[in-house]
N, C-alpha and C positions, 0 to 999 in steps of 0.2 A: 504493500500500500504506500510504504513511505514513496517509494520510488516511481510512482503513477506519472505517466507521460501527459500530463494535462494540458499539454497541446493539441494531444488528439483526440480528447473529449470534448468534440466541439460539434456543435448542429442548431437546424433552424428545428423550430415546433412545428411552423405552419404547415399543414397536406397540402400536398401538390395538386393543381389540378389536370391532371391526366385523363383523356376520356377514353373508354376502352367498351369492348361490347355492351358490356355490362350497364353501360350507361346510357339512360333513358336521355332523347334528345333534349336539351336544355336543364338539367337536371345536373347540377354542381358535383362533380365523380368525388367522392370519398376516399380514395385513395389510389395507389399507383398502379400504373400496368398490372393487371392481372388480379387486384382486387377484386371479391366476391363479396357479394350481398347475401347474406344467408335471411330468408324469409320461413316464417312460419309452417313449417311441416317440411323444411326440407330436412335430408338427411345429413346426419353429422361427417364431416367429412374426417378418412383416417389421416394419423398421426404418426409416425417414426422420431422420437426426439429423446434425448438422453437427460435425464433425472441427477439430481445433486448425490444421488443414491450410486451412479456411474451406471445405472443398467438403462436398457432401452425399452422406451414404453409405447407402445400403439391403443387402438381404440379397443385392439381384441383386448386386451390386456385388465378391461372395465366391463367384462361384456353380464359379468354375474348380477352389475346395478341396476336396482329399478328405475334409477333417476342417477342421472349424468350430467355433474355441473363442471361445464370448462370456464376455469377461471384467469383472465388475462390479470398477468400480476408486475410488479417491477420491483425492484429495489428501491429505486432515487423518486420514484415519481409519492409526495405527500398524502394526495388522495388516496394513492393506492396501498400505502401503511395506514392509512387511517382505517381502512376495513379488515385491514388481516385481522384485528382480534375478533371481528364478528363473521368472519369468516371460518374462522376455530369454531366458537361458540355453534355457530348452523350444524356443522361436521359435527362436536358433539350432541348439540339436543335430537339429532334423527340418525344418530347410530345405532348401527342396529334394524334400522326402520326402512332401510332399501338407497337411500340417499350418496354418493359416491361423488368424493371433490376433485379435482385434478385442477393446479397450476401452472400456468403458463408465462414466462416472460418472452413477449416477441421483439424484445428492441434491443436493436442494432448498440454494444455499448459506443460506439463510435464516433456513433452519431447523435452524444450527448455533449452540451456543453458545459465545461466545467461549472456555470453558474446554476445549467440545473439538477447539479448535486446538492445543492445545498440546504438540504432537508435529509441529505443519507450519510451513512458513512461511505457507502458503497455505490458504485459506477454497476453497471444490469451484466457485465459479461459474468461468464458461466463459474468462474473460480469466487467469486463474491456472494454468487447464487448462495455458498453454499454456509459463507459466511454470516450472510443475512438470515437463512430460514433459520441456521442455528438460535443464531441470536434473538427470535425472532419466537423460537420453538415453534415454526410452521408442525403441523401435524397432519400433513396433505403430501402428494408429489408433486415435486417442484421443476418441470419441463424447462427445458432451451431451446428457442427457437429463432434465437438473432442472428447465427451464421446464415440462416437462408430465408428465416420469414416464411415460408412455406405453408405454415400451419395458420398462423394472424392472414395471412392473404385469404388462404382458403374459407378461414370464419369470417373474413370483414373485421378484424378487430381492430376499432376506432380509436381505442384510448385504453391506459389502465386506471383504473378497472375497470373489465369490460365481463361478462356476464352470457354465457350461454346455457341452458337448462336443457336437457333431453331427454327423451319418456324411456322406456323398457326398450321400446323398438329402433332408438335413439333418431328419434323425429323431433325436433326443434320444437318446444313451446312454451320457450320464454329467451326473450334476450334482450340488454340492457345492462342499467345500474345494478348495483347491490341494492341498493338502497337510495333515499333521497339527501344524506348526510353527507360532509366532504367530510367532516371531525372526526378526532377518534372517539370522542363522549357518546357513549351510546344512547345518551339521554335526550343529542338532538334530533334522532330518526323520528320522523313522523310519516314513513312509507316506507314500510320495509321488502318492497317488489319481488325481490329473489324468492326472498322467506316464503310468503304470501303463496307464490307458484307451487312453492316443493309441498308446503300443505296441501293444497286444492289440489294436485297431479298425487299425490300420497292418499286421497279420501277419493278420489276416482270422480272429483269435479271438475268443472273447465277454471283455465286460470283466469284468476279477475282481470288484470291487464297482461299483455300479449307480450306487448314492445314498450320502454323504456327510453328515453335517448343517458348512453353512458357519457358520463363526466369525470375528467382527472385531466393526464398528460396524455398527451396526443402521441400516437406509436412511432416510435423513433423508425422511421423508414432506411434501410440502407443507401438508398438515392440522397439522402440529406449529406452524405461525406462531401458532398459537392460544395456546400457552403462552409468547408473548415479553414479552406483557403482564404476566401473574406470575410469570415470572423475574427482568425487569427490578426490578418492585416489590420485592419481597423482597431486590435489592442496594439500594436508593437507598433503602429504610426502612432497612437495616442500621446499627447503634452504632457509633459508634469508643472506646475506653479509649486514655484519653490517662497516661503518668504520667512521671513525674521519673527521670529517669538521667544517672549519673555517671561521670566516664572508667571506675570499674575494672568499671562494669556494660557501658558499650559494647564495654570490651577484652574481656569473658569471653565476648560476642555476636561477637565478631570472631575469634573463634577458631575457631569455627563448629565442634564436636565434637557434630555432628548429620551426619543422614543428605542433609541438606537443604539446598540451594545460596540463598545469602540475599543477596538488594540491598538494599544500605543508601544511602539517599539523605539529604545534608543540607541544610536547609533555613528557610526562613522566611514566615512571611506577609505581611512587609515586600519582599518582594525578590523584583521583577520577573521574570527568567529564571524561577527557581523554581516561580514560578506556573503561567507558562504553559509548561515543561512539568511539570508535575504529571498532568496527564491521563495521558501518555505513561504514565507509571510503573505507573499504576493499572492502565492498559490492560496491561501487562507482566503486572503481580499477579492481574490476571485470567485472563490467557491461559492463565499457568501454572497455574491455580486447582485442578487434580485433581491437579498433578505434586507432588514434595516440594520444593518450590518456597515462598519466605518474603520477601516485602518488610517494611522493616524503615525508618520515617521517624524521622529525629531532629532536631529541630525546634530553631532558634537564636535563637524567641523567647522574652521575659523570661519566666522560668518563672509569674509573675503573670497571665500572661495566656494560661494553658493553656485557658480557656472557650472564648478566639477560634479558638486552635488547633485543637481538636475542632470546633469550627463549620465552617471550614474543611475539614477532612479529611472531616467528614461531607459536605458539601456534593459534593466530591466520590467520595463512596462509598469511601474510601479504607478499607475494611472489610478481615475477618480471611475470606478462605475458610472454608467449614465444614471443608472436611479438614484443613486446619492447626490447627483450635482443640483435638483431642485432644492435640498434641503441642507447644502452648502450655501446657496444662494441667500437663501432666508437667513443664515445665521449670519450673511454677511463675511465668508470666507471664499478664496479663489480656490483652494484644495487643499487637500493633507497632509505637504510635505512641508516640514520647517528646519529651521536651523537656530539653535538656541544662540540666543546676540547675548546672554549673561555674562559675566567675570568670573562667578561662582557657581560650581555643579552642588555645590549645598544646596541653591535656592531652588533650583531644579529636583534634587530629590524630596525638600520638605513641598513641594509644587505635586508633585506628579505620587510618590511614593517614599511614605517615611521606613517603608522594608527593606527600601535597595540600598544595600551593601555599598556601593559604588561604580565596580566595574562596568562597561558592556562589553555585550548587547545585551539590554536590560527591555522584557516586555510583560507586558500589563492591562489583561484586561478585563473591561467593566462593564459594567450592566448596566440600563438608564439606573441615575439614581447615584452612582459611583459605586455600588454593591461590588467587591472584586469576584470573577470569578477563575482567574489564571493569572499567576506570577513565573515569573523565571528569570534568573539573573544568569547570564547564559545562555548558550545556544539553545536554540526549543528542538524540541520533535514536533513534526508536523503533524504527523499524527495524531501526537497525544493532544497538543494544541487544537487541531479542529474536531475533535472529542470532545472535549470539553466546553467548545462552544458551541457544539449540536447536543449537549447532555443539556445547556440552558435554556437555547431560544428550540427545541423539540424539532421533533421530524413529522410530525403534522400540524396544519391548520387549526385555531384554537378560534375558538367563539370570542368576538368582543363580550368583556364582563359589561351588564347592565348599567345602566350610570342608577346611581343612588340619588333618589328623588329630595 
């Protein structure tokens, strides 16, 4: 993991518009060459794909279930952890009762960008699969299907989650959502659609609703590698704004009375550690790069030589996300990278952090509010570091709290 290429986890979200037989004249195609629309009674199409488990699984392989739910699933995509535990839960309450889950990730890891990991620990290729379900205690199998897509073409699969139901004879009659909820809180489902199905096809009734439309991340198509080349361009042309700050600007940034969890890292272009991990950081600021999320470098060379600094920082794309630059704006700053103008690194540590020993690279950081939630005086791990800041801001979507009347 330390060592992930996150230059080439990069892709667009948007579907392509490709028309193919399959598509009705004027009628917006849902996904790429050779995309299927599976419709109510058709038949399940089979499966050849290998399992976190290493063995290879088909359709014969389910053929004992009364009910056959194919579950399009992902690692990175929020929506789609927000149902695995009620995904478990379904698997448990109709065990026993005929009901059979099956897992499917159909995205290409490649054609992810590094910003939209940042709700996972983990990238969708097949060695992470197997990381996550662990972690995760999937209690289903957990299919691969991003070397070729094969299986998501053949089902039409839109998004994770995405949701197919099949009877005894394995005839399609139900497809969609899990549910109406993106949260993990189970408390805000108010349509529980899948559910709903496996009951009424279990009591030998017709299902109350048919068709669903599924909501999460849009399936990373393998045609999307096409956009890594100007994604990547557009970061590594990116400006950096370099400017001057002083302890009572670090301290009023350290207080953090934003919405926004902010790493502060400090540093020099003299100083060995520093450097080498600098990437690490970047890589952080990237990952978070859609979250409200804010890396924040403060720089401990002679403020005379702010040119080499911005050189440096550019060099490594040390740039400002687009989504943060609205709420740069407002606060009144050109971007994140400073160089401290003080005489004293006293004023600096009683400023930013009364823990730090002295040395750098010294990083720091905090929750709205200044709550600390990662210290390190020293070079970080990457790892542990964006661990620790997906243990705070979480891996799914959380309900705004009520305002208090």
């Amino acid at each position: 993991m330390k060592k992930l290429a996150y230059t080439l986890l990069l892709a667009a979200t948007w579907l392509p518009v490709i028309v193919n037989a399959e598509t009705p004249k004027g009628k917006k195609p849902a996904g790429p060459e050779g995309f299927n629309e599976l419709k109510i009674g058709d038949a399940a199409p089979d499966f050849d794909l290998i399992g976190i488990d290493e063995e290879k699984h088909t359709l014969k392989n389910y053929e004992d279930a009364d009910l056959l739910m194919i579950a399009f699933l992902s690692n990175h995509c929020p929506t789609s952890q927000a149902v695995e535990g009620r995904i478990k839960k379904l698997q448990k309450d109709f065990k026993g009762k005929g009901l059979k889950v099956v897992a499917i990730n159909p995205n290409d890891p490649a054609a992810l960008r590094p910003d939209e990991l940042g709700y996972s620990k983990y990238n969708d290729s097949f060695p992470e699969m197997k990381l996550h379900a662990k972690e995760q205690g999937f209690t289903f199998p957990y299919l691969y299907d991003g070397d070729t897509q094969k299986t998501a073409l053949a089902y039409g699969c839109l998004a994770t989650p995405h949701v197919f139901l099949f009877d005894k004879e394995r005839k399609l009659r139900y497809q969609g959502r899990l549910d109406d909820s993106r949260y993990g809180d189970d408390s805000t489902v108010t349509s529980p659609d899948a559910r709903n199905a496996v009951e009424a096809l279990l009591a030998g009734k017709p299902v109350p609703v048919e068709v669903t439309k599924p909501h999460g991340c849009s399936t990373k198509w393998i045609d999307k590698r096409q956009q890594l080349v100007a994604d990547n361009e557009k970061w590594e042309k990116g400006e950096v704004e370099v400017e001057l700050i002083d302890a009572k600007g670090v301290e009023a940034l350290r207080k953090n009375d934003t919405k926004k969890v902010r790493m502060f890292n400090v540093w020099a272009t003299w100083c060995g550690p520093c450097v080498k991990e600098f990437p690490e950081l970047v890589a952080t600021s990237r990952k978070f790069g859609l979250r409200d999320f804010e890396f924040i470098s403060i720089s401990m060379d002679d403020p005379k030589t702010m040119d080499e600094v911005k050189t440096f920082l550019e060099k490594h794309n040390a740039v400002v996300p687009d989504k943060l630059k609205p709420s740069l704006k407002a606060e009144g700053r050109k971007g994140n990278a400073y160089v401290f103008s003080g005489a004293s690194q006293d004023e600096l540590i009683k400023a930013l952090d009364a823990e730090w020993p002295g040395p750098i690279p010294h990083t720091l950081v905090v929750a709205p509010g200044g709550e600390v939630i990662f210290r390190q005086n020293g070079a970080v791990d990457g790892d542990e570091l964006r661990a620790k800041i997906l243990e705070h801001m979480g891996r799914f979507y959380k309900p705004e709290p009520e305002a208090k009347p």
